[in-house]
C-alpha positions in Angstrom: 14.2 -1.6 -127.4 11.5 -4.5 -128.2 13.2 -6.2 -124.9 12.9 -2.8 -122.7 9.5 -2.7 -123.8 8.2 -6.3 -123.4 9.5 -5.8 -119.6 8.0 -2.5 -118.6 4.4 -3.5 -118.6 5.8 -6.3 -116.0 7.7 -4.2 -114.3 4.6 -1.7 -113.8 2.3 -4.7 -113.0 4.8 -5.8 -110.3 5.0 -2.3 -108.7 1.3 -2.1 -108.9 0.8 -5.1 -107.3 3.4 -4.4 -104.6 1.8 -1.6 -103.6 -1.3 -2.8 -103.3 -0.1 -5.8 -100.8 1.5 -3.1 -98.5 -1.0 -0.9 -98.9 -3.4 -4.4 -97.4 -0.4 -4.8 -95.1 1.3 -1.7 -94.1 3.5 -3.8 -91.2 5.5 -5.3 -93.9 6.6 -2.3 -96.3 9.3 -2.1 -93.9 12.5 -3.9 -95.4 13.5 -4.9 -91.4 10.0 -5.9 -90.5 9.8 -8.6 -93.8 13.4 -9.7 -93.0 12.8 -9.9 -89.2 9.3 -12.0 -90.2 11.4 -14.4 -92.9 13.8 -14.9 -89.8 11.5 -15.9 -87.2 9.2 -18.4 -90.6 13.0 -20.2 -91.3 13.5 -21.0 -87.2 10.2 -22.1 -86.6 10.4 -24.2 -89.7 14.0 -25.4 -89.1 12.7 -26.6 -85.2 10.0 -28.5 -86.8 11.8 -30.3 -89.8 14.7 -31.0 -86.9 12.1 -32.4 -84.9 9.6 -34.3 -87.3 12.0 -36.1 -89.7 12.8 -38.5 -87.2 9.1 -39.0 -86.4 8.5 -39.7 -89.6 11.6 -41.9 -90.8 11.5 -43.9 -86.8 8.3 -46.4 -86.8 9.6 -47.6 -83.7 9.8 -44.4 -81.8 6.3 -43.9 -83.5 5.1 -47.3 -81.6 6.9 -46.7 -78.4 4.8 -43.3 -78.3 1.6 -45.3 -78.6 2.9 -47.5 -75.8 4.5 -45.1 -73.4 3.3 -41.6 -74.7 4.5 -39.7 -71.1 8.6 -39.4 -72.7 7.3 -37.8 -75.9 4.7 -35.6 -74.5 7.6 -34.2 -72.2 9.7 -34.0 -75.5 6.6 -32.1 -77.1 6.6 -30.1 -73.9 10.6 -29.1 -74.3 10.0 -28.1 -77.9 7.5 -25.9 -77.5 8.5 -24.4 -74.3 11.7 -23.6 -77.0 9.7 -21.9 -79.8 7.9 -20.1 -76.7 10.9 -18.8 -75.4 12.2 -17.7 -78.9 9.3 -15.5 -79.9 9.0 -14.4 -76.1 12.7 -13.5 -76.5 12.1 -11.6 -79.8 9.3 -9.6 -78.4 11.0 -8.6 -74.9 12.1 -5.4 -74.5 16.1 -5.0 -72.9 15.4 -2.1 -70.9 16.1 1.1 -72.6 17.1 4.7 -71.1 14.5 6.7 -71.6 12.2 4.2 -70.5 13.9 4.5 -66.7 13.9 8.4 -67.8 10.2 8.3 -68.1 9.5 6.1 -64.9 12.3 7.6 -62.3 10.5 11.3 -64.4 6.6 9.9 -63.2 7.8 8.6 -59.5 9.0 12.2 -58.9 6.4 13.9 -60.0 4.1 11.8 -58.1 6.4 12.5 -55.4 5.9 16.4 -55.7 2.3 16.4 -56.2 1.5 14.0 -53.1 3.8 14.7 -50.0 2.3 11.1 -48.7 4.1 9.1 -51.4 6.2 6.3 -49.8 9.7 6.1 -50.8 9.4 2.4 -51.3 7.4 3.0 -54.0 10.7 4.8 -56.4 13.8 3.1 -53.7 14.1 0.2 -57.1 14.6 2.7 -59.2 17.3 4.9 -57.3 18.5 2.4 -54.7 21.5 3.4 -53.0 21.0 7.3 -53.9 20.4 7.9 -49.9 17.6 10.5 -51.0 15.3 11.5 -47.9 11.4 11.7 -48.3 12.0 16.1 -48.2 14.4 16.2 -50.9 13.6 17.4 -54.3 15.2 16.1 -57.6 15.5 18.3 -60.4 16.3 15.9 -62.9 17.7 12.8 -64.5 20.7 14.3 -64.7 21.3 14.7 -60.7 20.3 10.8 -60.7 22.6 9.7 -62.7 25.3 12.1 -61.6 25.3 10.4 -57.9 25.9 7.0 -60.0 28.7 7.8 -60.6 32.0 8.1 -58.0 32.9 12.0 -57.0 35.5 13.2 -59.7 34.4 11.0 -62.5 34.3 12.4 -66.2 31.5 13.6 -67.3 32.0 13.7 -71.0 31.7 10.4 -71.3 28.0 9.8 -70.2 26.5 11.6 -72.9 25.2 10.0 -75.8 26.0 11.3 -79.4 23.3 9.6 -81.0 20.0 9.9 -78.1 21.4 13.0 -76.8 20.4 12.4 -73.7 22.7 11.4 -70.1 23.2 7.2 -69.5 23.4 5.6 -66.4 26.6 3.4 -65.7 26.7 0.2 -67.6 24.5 1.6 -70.6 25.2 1.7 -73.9 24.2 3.0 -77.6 23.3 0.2 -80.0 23.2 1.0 -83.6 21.0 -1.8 -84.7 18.2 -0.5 -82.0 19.1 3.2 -82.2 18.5 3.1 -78.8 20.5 3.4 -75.6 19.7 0.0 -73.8 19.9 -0.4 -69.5 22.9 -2.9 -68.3 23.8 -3.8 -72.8 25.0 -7.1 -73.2 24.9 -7.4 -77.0 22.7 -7.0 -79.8 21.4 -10.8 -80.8 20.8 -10.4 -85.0 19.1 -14.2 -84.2 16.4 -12.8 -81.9 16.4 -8.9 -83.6 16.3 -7.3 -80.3 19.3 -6.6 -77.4 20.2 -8.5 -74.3 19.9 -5.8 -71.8 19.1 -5.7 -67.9 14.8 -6.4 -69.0 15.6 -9.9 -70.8 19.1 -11.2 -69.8 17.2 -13.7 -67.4 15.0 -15.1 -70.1 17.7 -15.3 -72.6 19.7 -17.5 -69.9 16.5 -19.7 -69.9 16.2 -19.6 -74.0 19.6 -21.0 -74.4 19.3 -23.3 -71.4 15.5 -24.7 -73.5 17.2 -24.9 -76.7 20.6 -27.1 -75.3 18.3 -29.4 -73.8 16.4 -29.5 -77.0 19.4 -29.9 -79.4 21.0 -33.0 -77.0 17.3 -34.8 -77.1 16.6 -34.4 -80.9 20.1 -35.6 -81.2 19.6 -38.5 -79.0 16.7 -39.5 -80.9 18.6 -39.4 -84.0 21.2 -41.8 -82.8 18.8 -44.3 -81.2 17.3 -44.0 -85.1 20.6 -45.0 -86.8 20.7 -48.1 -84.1 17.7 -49.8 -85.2 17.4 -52.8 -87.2 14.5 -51.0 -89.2 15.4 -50.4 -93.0 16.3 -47.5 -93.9 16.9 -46.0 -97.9 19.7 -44.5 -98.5 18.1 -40.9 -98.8 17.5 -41.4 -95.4 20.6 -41.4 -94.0 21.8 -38.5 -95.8 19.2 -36.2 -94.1 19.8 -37.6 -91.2 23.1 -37.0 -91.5 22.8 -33.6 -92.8 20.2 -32.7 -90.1 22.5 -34.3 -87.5 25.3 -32.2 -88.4 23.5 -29.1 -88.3 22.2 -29.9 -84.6 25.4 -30.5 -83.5 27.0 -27.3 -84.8 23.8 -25.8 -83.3 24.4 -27.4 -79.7 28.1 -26.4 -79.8 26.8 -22.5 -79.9 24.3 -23.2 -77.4 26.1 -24.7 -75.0 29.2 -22.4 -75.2 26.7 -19.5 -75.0 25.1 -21.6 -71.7 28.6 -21.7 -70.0 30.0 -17.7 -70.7 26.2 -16.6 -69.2 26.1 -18.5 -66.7 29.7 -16.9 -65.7 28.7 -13.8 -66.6 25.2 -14.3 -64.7 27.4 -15.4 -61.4 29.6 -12.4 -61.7 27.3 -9.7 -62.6 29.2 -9.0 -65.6 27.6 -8.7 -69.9 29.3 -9.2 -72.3 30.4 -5.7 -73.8 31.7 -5.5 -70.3 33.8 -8.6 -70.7 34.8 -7.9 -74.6 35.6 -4.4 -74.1 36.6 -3.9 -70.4 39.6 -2.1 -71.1 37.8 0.5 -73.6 34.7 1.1 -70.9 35.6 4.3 -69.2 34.0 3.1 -65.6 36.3 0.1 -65.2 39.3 2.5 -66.0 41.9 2.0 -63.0 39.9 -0.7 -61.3 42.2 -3.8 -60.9 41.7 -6.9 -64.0 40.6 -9.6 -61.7 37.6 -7.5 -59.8 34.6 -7.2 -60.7 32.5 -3.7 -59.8 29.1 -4.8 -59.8 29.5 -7.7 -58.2 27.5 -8.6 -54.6 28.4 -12.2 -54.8 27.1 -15.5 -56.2 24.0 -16.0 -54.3 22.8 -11.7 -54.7 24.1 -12.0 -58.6 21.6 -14.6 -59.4 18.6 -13.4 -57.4 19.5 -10.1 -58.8 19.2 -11.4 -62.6 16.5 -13.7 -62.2 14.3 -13.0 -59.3 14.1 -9.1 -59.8 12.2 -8.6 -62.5 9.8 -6.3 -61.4 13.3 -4.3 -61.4 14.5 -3.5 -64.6 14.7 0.2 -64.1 17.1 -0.3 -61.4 19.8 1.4 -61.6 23.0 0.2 -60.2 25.6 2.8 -58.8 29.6 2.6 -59.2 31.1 1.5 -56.5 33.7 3.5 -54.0 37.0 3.6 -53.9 37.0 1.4 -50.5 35.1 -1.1 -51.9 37.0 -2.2 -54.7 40.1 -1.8 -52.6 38.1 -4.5 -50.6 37.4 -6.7 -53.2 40.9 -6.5 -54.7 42.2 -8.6 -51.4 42.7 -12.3 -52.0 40.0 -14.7 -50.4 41.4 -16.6 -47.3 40.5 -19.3 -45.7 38.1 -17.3 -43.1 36.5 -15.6 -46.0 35.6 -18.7 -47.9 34.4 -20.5 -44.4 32.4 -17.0 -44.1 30.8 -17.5 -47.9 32.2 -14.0 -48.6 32.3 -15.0 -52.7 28.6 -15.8 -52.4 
């Protein structure tokens, strides 16, 4: 009893205080906003304690800085362009549904109230729909529904959770609660999804942070080469610190090398996980890939349309992917059919 009451006067002065502090900063009474903050405090500080230790244990690369300060400032340069690219990541958005619901909902309304509208002006968003200027569309549902091939199954382009009709190569994700455009995965490192809106810049994140990771790590060894002394508390951090960057460039370099792939082939990688549980690559051979319009249109597609993101790409027909399915010969690689 004596204990119970010595700690509810604390527990009281806690809760008051608490409340108080949210009530100054409402943004982080939200249990994912203050774990989404403490994230992105621990990779900030974890870049800089990677980084700095070996300013501050190397007094030669200190003194080569002073002599030739153009290789650090591009080092300087490479780090923050990383930290840039991490909190640019974590406050892209992937592209969600009823986003494109809401813009392909304005370019048609624009298109009924103004008969002078220029089809160029909504051809990103329905590209491939062969619409004429005089036609009328009724609603997202007749959009999507010429997505997809004649025949195709309609009860699986609903969505249980939004409610509303997805486009192909869109999908639900739980930790968002949000359909997301083109869903590549959900990254619990940045706290947002890879979708068609930011799988560019996540290609450019990873590619930032492998060149990072080998430079730090680079330093490091030229540190462990020197003839300077060194304590022996020293080379336990830097071995500790070492270890953790090259664990960190293993991930970043095998994440590199399957987007790049998946970048060149126009696949993500739900797509590429799950191929044989996504109901629009049901029937269609192992090897082909739908959405595919070869190397050279795959990257300009990803990373030069950007101004694209509610794009929205339709299946392919049955001819095509007949097409596809034939073996490359010797005229077709000559012709740069793959690219």
């Amino acid at each position: 009893m004596t204990t119970v009451g010595c700690c509810s006067p604390l527990t009281e002065a806690r809760a008051t205080l608490a409340d108080a502090f949210f009530r100054r900063f409402p943004c982080l009474a939200n249990h994912d906003t203050r774990c989404s903050i403490y994230l992105k405090l621990v990779v900030l500080v974890l870049h800089i304690t990677l980084v700095g230790v070996v300013f501050l244990f190397d007094a030669d690369l200190v003194q080569q800085t002073k002599q030739h300060p153009w290789c650090t400032v591009i080092f300087v340069i490479v780090f923050l362009a990383a930290l840039f690219q991490y909190f640019a990541m974590c406050c892209s958005s992937p592209g969600y549904v009823v986003d494109a619901m809401r813009e392909v909902s304005k370019m048609y309304n624009s298109a009924a109230d103004s008969s002078t509208l220029d089809r160029r002006q909504f051809v990103s968003i329905t590209e491939d729909l062969n619409f004429s200027s005089t036609q009328s569309i009724s609603s997202w549902q007749k959009v999507v529904t010429d997505l997809y091939p004649p025949g195709s199954a309609s009860r699986h382009w609903a969505c249980d959770h939004c409610k509303i009709i997805r486009p192909p190569r869109a999908k639900h994700c739980n930790d968002c609660d949000k359909c997301v455009l083109q869903f590549d995965h959900h990254c619990a490192w940045l706290g947002t999804c890879i979708g068609k809106g930011n799988h560019c810049q996540f290609w450019w994140y990873i590619l930032s942070e492998t060149v990072l990771c080998v430079w730090t790590m680079a330093l490091y060894l030229s540190y462990t080469r020197s003839h300077a002394s060194k304590e022996w508390w020293q080379y336990i951090i830097i071995i500790v610190l070492f270890v953790i960057l090259s664990m960190s460039l293993i991930l970043f370099v095998a994440l590199l090398i399957f987007h790049t792939y998946l970048v060149l082939t126009n696949q993500t990688t739900y797509e590429f996980t799950r191929r044989r549980r996504v109901f629009y690559f049901r029937g269609i051979p192992a090897k082909v890939h739908p959405f595919s319009r070869g190397i050279c249109e795959n990257i300009f597609t990803t990373c030069c349309s950007m101004g694209a993101v509610y794009k929205l790409e339709t299946m392919p027909s049955i001819e095509e992917l007949e097409a596809r399915a034939t073996p490359y010969t010797c005229v077709d690689i000559v012709s740069c059919r793959c690219c």
